[in-house]
C-alpha positions in Angstrom: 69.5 -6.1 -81.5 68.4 -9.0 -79.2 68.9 -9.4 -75.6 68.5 -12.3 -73.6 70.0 -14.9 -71.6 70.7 -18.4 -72.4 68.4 -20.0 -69.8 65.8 -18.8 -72.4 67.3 -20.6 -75.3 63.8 -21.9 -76.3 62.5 -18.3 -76.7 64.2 -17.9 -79.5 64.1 -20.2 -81.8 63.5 -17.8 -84.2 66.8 -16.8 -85.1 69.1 -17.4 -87.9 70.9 -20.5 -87.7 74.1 -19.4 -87.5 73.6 -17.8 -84.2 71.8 -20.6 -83.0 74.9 -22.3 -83.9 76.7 -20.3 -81.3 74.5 -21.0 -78.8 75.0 -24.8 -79.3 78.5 -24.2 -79.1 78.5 -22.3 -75.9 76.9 -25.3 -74.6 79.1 -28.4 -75.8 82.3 -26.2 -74.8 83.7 -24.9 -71.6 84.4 -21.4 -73.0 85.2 -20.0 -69.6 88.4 -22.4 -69.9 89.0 -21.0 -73.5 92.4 -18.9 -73.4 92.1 -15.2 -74.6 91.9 -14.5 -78.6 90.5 -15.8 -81.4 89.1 -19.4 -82.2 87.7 -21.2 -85.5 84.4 -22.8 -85.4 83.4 -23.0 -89.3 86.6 -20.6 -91.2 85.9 -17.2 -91.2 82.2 -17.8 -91.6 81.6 -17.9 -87.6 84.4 -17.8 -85.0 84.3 -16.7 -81.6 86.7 -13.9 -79.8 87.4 -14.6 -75.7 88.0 -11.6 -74.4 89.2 -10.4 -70.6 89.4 -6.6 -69.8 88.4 -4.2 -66.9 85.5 -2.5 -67.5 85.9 1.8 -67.1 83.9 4.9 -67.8 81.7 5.7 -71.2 84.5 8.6 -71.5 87.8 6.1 -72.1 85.2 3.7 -74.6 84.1 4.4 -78.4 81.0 3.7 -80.2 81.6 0.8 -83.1 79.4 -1.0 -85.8 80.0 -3.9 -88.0 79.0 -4.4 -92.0 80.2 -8.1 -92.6 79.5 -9.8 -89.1 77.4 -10.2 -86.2 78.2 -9.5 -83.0 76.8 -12.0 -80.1 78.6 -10.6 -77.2 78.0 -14.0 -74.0 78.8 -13.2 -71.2 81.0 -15.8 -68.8 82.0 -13.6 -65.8 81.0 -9.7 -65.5 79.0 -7.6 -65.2 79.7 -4.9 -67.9 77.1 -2.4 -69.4 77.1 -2.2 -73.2 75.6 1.3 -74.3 73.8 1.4 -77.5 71.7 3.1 -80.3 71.0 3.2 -84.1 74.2 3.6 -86.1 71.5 6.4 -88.1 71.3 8.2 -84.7 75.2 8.7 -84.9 78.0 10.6 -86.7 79.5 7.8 -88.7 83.0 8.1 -89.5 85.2 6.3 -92.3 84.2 2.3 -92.3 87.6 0.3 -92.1 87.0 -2.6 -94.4 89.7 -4.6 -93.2 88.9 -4.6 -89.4 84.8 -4.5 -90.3 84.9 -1.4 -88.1 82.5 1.6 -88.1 83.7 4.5 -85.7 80.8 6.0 -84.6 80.5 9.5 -82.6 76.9 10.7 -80.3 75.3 9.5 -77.6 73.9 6.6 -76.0 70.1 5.9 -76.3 70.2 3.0 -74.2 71.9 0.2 -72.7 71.5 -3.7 -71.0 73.7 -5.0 -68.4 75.5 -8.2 -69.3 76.2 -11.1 -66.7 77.3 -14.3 -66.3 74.7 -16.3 -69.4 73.3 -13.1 -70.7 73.9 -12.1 -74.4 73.3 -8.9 -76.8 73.0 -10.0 -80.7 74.1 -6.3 -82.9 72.9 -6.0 -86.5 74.9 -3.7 -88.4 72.9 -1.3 -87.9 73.3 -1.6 -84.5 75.9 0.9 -82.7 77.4 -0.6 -79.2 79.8 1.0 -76.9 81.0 -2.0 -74.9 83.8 -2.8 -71.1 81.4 0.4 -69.7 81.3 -0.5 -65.7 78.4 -1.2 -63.6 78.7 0.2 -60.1 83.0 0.2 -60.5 85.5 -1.5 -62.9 86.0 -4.9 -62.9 87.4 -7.9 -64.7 85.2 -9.6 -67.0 85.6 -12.8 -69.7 83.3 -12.4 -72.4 82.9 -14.7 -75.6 81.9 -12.3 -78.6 80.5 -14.8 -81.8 81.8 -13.2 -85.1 78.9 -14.3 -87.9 79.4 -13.8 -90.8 76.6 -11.8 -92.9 75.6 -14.3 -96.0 74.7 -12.1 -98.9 
């Protein structure tokens, strides 16, 4: 997993160009503007999800992974806390292909606070429990980048 914020763009250049990609996009479009849901960038290849929710307690949240995509969860208003840990750290439950969703069970072994410009990248093997509240629940917009894993 990376975390960083966008200020720091030139720190890594070392990425994979399709997240780069996403970064480039988040800067030539006003995603705050963007209405909830899902929107195309390049098919189902890379798209990015808008997102608005109040954030709550680690009890009412569950632990998920991903096997086809990468997750760049942006942040354009919080704060939210994403917990994470190795998926191999975890109980993993029954992957549902369709959704590209791995339930996880266990506990955190970290976490980064995310807000306004910040972003965590998640490999697949990469578990996240995200909407987790700072301080007290609030509303936040997030943009979460869906790349797709070239094999």
């Amino acid at each position: 997993m990376v975390f960083g914020n966008i200020r720091d763009l030139k720190d890594y250049g070392y990425l994979e160009e399709d997240v780069l990609k996403c970064f480039e996009y988040a800067k030539n479009h006003d995603l705050l503007a963007y209405e909830t849901g899902s929107h195309e960038i390049d098919g189902d290849n890379l798209f990015v999800n808008i997102v608005e929710y109040e954030t709550t307690t680690p009890e009412n949240r569950f632990w998920e992974a991903h096997r086809q995509y990468l997750d760049l969860h942006f942040m354009l208003r919080g704060p939210e806390q994403i917990d994470v840990n190795f998926i191999d750290n975890m109980e993993q439950k029954e992957f549902v292909e369709k959704d590209d969703f791995l339930p996880l069970e266990g506990e955190k072994n970290s976490h980064v606070i995310l807000t306004e410009g910040d972003f965590l990248l998640c490999y697949p093997k990469d578990a996240h429990r995200t909407a987790v509240q700072v301080e007290k629940p609030v509303k936040i917009k997030k943009a979460i980048f869906k790349i797709k894993i070239q094999k």
